[in-house]
N, C-alpha and C positions, 0 to 999 in steps of 0.2 A: 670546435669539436664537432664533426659528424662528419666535416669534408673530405670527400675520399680524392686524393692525389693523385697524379700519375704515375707515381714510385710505389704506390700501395697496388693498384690496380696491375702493374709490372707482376709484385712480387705474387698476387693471385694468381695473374696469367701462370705464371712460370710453374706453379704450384698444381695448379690443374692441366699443363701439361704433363708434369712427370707423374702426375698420377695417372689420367689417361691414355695416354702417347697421342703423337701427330695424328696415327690411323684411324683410332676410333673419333677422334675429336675433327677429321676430317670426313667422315663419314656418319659423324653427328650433325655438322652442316651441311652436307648435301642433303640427310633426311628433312632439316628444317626448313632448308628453300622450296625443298617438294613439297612441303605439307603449306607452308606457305603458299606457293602458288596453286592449289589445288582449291585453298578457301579462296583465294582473290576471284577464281574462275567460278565459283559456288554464288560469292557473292552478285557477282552481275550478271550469272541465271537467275538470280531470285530477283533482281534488279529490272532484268527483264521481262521475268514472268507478270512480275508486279505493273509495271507498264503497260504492258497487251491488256492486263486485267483493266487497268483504269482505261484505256481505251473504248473498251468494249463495254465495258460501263456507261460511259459518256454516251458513245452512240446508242444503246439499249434507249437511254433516257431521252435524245433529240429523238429519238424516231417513237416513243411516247407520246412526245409533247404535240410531233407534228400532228398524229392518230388524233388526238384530242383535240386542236385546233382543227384539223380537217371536220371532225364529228361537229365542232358546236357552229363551222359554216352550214353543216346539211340542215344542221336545224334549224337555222336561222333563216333558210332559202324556203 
């Protein structure tokens, strides 16, 4: 009990097409691939943005360390 078959999944299909027709349900999957790939594209700007951030992070931080290091040679000199 709970396994949904192929013949049940059939008889769904068939059911949600006569209730919506080919047209809307074909222009319900084109809205879905749009919206899909509009997030995929969202996601690897933020993927991106995220990158550059830790980037510039990183080097913030070497160019820190070397300030520091260069200050504790002047005083050591």
């Amino acid at each position: 009990m709970g396994n949904i078959g192929w013949v049940q999944l059939l008889i769904v299909a068939v059911i949600v097409l006569v209730i919506f027709g080919s047209k809307k349900l074909r222009n319900l999957g084109g809205d879905l691939g749009t919206s899909v790939k509009g997030f995929k594209k969202a996601m690897q700007k933020e993927e991106e943005t995220s990158a550059q951030a830790n980037v510039e992070s990183i080097d913030t931080k070497e160019k820190s360390a070397e300030e520091t290091v260069q200050s504790k040679d002047k005083e050591q000199v």
